[in-house]
C-alpha positions as CSV (number, residue, x, y, z in Angstrom):
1,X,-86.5,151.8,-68.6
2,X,-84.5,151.5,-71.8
3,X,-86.6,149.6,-74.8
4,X,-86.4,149.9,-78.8
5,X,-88.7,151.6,-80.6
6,X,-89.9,153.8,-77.7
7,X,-88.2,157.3,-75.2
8,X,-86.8,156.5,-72.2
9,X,-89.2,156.0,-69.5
10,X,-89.3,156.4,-65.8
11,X,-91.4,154.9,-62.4
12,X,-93.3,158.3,-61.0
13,X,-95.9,156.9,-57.9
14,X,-96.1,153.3,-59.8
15,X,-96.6,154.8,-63.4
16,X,-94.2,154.8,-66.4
17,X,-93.6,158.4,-67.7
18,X,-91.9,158.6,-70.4
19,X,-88.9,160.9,-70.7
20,X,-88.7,163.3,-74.1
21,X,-85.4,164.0,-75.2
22,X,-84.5,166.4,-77.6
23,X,-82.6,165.0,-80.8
24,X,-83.3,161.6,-79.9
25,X,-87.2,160.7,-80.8
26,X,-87.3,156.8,-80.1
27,X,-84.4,154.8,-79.2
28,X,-83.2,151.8,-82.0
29,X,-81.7,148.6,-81.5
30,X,-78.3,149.6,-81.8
31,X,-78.7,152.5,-78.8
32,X,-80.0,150.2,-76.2
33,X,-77.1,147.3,-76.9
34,X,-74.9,150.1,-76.6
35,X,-76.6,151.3,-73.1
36,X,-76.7,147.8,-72.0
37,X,-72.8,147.1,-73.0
38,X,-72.0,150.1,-69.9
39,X,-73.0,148.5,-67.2
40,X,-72.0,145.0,-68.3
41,X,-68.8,146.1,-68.8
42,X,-65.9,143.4,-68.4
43,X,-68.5,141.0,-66.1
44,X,-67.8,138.2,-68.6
45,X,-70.3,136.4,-65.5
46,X,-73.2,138.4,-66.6
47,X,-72.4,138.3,-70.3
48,X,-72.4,134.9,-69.8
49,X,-76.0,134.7,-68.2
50,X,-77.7,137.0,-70.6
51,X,-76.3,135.0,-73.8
52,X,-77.3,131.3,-72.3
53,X,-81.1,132.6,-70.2
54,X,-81.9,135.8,-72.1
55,X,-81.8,138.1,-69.5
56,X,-79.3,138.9,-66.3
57,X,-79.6,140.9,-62.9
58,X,-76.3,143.0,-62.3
59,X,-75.4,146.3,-60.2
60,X,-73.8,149.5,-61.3
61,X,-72.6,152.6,-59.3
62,X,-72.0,155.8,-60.6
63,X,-69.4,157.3,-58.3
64,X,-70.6,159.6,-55.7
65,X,-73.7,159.2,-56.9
66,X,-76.1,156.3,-56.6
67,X,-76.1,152.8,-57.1
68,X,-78.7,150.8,-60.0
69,X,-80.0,147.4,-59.7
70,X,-79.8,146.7,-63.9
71,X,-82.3,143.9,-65.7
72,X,-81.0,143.6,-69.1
73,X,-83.3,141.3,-71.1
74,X,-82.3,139.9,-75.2
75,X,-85.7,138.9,-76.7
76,X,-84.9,138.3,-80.7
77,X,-81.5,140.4,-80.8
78,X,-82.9,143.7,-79.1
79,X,-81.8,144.8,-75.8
80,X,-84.0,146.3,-72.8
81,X,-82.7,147.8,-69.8
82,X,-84.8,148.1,-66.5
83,X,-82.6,150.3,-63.9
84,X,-83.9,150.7,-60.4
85,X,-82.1,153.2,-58.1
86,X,-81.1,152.2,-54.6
87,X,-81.3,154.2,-52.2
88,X,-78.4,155.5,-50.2
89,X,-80.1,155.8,-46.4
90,X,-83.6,154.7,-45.3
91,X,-86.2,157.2,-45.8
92,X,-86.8,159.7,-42.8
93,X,-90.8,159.5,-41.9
94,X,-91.1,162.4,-43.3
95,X,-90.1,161.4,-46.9
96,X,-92.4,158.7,-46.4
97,X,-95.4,160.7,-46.0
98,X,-95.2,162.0,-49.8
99,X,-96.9,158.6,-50.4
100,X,-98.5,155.9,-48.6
101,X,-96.8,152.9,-47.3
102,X,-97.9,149.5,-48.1
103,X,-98.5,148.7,-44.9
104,X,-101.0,151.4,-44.9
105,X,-102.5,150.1,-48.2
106,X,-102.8,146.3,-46.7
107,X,-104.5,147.6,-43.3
108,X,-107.2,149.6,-45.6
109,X,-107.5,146.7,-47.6
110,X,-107.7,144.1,-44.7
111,X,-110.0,146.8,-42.6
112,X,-112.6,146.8,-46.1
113,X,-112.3,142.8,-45.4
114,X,-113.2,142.5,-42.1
115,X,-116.3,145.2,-42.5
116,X,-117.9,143.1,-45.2
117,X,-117.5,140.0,-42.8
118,X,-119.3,141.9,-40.1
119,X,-122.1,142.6,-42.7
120,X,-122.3,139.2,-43.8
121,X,-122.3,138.0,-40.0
122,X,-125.2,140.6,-39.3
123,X,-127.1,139.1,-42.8
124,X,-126.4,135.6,-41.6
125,X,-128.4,136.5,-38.5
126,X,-131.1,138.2,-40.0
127,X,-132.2,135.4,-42.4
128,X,-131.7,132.9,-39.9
129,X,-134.1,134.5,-37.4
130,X,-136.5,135.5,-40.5
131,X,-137.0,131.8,-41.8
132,X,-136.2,130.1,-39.1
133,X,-138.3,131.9,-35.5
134,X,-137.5,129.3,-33.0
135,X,-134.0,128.4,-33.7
136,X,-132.0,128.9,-30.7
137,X,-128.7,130.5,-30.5
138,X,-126.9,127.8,-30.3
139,X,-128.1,126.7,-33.4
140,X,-126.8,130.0,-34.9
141,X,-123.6,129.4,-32.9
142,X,-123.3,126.0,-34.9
143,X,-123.9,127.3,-38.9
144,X,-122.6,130.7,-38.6
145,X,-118.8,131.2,-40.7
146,X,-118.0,133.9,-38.6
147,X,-117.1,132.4,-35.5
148,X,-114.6,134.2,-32.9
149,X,-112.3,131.2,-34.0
150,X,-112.8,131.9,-37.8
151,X,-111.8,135.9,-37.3
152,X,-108.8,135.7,-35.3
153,X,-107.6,133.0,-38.2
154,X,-108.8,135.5,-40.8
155,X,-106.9,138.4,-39.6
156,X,-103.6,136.0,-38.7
157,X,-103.9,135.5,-42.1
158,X,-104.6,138.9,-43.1
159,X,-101.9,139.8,-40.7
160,X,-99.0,137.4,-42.4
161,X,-99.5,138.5,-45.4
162,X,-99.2,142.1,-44.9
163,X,-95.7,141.0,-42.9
164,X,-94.7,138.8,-46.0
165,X,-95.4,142.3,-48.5
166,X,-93.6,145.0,-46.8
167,X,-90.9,143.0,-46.3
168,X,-90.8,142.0,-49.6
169,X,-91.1,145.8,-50.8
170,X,-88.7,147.0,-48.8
171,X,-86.2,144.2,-50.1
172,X,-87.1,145.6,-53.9
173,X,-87.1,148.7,-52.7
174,X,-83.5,148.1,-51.8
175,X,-82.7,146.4,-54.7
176,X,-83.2,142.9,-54.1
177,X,-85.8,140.3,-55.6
178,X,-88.5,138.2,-55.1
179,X,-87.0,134.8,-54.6
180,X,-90.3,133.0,-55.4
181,X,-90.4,132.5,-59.2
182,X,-94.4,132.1,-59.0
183,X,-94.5,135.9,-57.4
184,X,-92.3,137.2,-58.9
185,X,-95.1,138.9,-61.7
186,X,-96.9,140.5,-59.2
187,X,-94.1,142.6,-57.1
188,X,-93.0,145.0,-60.1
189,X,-94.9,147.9,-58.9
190,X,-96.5,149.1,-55.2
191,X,-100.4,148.8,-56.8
192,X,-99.7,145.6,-58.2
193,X,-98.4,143.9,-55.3
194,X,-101.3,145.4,-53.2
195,X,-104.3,144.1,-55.7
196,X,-102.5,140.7,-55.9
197,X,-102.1,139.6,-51.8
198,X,-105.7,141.8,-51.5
199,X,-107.4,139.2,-54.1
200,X,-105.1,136.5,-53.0
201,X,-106.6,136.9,-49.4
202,X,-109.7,137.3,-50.2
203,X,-109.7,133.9,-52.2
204,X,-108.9,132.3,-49.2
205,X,-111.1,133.6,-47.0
206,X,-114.0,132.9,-49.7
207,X,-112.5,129.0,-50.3
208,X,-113.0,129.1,-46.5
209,X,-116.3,130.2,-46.4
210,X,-117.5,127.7,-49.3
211,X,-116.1,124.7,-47.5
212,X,-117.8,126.0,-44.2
213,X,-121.2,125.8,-46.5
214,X,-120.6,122.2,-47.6
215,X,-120.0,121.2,-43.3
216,X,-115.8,121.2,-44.3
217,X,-115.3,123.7,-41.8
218,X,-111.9,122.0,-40.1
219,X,-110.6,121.8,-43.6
220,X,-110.9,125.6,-44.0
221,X,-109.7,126.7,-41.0
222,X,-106.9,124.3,-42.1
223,X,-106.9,126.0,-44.9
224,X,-106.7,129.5,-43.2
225,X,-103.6,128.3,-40.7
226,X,-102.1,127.3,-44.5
227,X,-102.1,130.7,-45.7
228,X,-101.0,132.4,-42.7
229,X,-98.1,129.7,-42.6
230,X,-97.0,130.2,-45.9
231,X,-96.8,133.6,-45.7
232,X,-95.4,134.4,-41.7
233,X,-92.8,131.8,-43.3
234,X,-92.4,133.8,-46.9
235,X,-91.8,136.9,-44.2
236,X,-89.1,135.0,-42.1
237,X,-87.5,134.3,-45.2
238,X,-87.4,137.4,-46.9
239,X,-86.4,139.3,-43.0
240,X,-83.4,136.9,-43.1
241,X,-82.3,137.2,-47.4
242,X,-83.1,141.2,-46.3
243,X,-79.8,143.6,-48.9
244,X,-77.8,145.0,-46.7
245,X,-78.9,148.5,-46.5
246,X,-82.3,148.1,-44.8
């Protein structure tokens, strides 16, 4: 990443190092439009784009090399440059052990999920035995949120979304893009992507649960087949729009 007033920094496991360069303390204005003009080049398209919206999305190859997917942004006549590199093959497995995968990350976070259901299931129980001695089961049956129905919903939700993420990652990764303008905030980095779908989930599980307290409980199920739709169709999407080296 190339910004005014500040080194060169790059992405090491999701955090921005910056890079120290002797000679060159902080880069000015006039060394990031300069850094920006070289991949631009003769694309009068792109030149275009970044003059009329303020930023544009363009590639650029070094030969032999590797292959960048530049974001050049203008914000009040000063130039930053994000470049991502894209890979030339898919990572062997054992590359991919030198960090974890998403899909690792969403299982832990969905596993976390489902124990604190079971502990609220087991509470549920508890109190409704305590205050209650002589209600029968199927009066528990009746109340309780955490119905066989309600988990298999929960975890096709929890399910879709984890889809939807690592195949939106992997797209990035590549160096594509979030199509969704509302989502597009929270993809930049691996952790923020995680800790978005992770609070994202939870808030529908908990919207659930809230409507189940006030005797809604079709509308959040409803509201749980939402979620999982949106996202299993977010996945399709993102599978078919998927750059070409994956």
């Amino acid at each position: 990443m190339f910004s005014p007033g500040s080194v060169p920094h790059v992405e090491v496991s999701g955090q921005l190092v910056p890079v120290k360069i002797p000679g060159l303390p902080v880069l000015a204005y006039e060394d990031t439009r300069r850094i920006s003009d070289e991949p631009i080049g003769s694309n009068r398209q792109a030149v275009a784009t970044l003059q009329e919206q303020g930023s544009c999305n363009i590639s650029y190859s070094l030969p032999v090399q590797c292959r960048f997917r530049v974001n050049i942004f203008v914000q009040r006549g000063s130039h930053a440059i994000v470049m991502r590199a894209i890979p030339k093959s898919i990572p062997s497995f054992a590359d991919r052990r030198a960090r974890p995968a998403l899909a690792m990350k969403m299982l832990m976070v969905i596993v976390m999920l489902a124990v604190m259901a079971a502990t609220l299931r087991a509470q549920e129980a508890h109190y409704a035995f305590a205050v209650h001695p002589y209600v029968t089961r199927e009066d528990l049956a009746a109340s309780r949120f955490w119905t066989r129905g309600t988990i298999a919903l929960v975890a096709l939700d929890g399910a879709a979304k984890a889809s939807d993420s690592y195949i939106t990652r992997r797209n990035i990764d590549g160096g594509g893009e979030e199509y969704n303008p509302m989502a597009r905030p929270f993809v930049h980095t691996t952790p923020v992507q995680v800790a978005a779908t992770a609070a994202l989930f939870g808030a529908e599980v908990a919207t659930a649960y809230m409507l189940h307290r006030r005797h809604h409980d079709n509308v959040g199920r409803a509201f749980l087949v939402g979620g999982a739709l949106m996202n299993g169709l977010g996945a399709a999407s993102s599978f078919n729009h998927r750059v070409s080296n994956w």
